[in-house]
C-alpha atoms as one frame of an Amber mdcrd trajectory, in Angstrom:
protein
  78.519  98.371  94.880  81.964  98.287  97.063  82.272  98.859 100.348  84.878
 100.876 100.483  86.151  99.554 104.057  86.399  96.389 102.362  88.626  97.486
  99.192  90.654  99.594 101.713  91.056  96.503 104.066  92.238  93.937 101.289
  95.032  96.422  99.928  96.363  97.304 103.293  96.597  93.260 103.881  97.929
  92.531 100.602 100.814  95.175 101.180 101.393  94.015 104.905 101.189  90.298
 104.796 101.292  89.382 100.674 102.173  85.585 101.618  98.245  85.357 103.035
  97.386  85.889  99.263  97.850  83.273  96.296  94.810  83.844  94.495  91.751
  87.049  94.958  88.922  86.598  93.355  87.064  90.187  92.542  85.303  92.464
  90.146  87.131  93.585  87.550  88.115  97.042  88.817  88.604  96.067  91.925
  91.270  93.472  90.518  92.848  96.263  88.540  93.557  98.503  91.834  94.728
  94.855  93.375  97.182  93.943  90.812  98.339  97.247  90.785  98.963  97.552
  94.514 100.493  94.059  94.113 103.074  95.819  91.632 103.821  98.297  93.877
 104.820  96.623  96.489 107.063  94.480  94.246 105.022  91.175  94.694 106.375
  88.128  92.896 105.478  87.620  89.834 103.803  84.570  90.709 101.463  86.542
  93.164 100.582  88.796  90.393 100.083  86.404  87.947  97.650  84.437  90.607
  95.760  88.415  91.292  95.296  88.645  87.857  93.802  85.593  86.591  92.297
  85.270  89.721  90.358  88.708  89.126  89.397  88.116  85.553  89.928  84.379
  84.788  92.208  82.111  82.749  91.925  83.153  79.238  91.518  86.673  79.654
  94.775  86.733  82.509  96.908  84.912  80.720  96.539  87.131  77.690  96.792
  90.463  79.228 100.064  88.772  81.223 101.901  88.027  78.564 100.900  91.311
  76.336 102.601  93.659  79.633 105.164  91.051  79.495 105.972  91.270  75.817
 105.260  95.467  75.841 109.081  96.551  77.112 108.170 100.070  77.245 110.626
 102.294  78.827 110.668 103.536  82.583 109.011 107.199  81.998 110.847 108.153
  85.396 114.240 107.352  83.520 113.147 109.189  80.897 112.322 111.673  82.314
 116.152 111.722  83.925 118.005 111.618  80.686 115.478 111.382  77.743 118.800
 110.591  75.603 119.401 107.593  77.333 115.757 106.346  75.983 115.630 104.068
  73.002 111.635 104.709  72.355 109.934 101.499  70.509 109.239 102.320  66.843
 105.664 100.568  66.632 103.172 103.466  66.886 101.069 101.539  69.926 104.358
 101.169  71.956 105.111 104.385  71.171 101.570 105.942  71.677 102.308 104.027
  75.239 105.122 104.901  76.440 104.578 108.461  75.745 101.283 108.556  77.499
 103.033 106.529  80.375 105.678 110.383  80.570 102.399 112.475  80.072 100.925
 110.271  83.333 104.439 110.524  85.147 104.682 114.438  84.783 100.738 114.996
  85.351 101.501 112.752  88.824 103.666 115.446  89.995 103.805 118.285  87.730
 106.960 120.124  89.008 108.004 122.371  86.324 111.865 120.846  86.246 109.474
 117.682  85.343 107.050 119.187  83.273 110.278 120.722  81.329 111.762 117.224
  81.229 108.689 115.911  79.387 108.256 117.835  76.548 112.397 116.785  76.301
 111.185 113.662  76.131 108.287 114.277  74.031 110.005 116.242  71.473 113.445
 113.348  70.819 109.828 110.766  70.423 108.584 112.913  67.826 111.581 113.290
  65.754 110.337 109.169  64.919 106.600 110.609  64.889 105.395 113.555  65.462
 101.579 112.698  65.442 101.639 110.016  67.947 103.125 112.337  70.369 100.443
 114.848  69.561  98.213 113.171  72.596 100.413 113.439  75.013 101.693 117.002
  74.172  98.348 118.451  74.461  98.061 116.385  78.158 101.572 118.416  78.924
  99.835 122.184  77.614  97.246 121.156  79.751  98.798 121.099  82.995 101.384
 123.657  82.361 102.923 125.012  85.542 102.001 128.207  86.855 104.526 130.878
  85.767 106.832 128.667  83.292 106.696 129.547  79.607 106.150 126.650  76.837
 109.403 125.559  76.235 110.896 125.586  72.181 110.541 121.576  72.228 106.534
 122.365  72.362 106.710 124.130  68.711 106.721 120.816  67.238 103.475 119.686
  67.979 101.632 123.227  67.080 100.759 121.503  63.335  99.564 118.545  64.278
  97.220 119.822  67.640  96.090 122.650  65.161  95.214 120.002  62.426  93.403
 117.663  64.976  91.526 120.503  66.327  92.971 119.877  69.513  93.922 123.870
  70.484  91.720 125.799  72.433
């Protein structure tokens, strides 16, 4: 079990006075929030690299350092901007995550000019594949905006959520 003081102390030091902090050893979760904070406060990538295999070890850091190094995925914020300016990645996984990564961005802060924007986005991804977007569609339907109408980029996805059984 964490104390929750604790967890709340570390990231408030971490974000204040990151030069203190080479190397945190923790639980699993707990080094997920940490390298996250760490992110977010635009740590070098040295301290993240040191949070990381600090919180999980060696092998297991190393690996999952170089997979979010080698993933590229777009900025969903910038996509959400100008979803034209996106070039999406044409592997299904990259896809699957950078699609999921717009559903998360517009479910952080579900305006509707942002809700809107994603199904934009989704709808230019599933011109490559409709299916993969299917997921993150049915997020989007989910947390719809009160008062603002499915937009026509939504039709797309109607035969694939239907096939999955995915409409309620």
């Amino acid at each position: 079990m964490v104390d929750d003081r604790i967890a709340d102390s570390i990231f408030q030091q971490i974000q204040t006075r990151p030069q203190e902090y080479s190397i945190l050893a923790t639980l699993n979760l707990n080094g997920d929030y940490i390298s996250d904070a760490a992110t977010a406060i635009e740590a070098s990538i040295e301290t993240r690299r040191n949070l990381v295999i600090g919180c999980v070890g060696d092998g297991a850091g190393l690996e999952f350092l170089t997979w979010v190094q080698e993933l590229d995925l777009p900025d969903p914020e910038v996509a959400l901007m100008d979803p034209d300016s996106v070039d999406f990645p044409e592997r299904g996984d990259r896809l699957y995550a950078a699609l999921s990564a717009v559903a998360g961005a517009v479910a952080s802060d579900p305006t509707p000019d942002r809700w809107l924007a994603g199904w934009r986005v989704l709808e230019k991804a599933a011109q490559q594949s409709p299916d993969i977007g299917a997921i993150a569609a049915r997020v989007l339907a989910q947390i719809r905006p009160d008062g603002v109408s499915a937009p026509p980029e939504a039709s797309i996805f109607l035969p694939v959520l239907e096939a999955a059984g995915l409409l309620e």
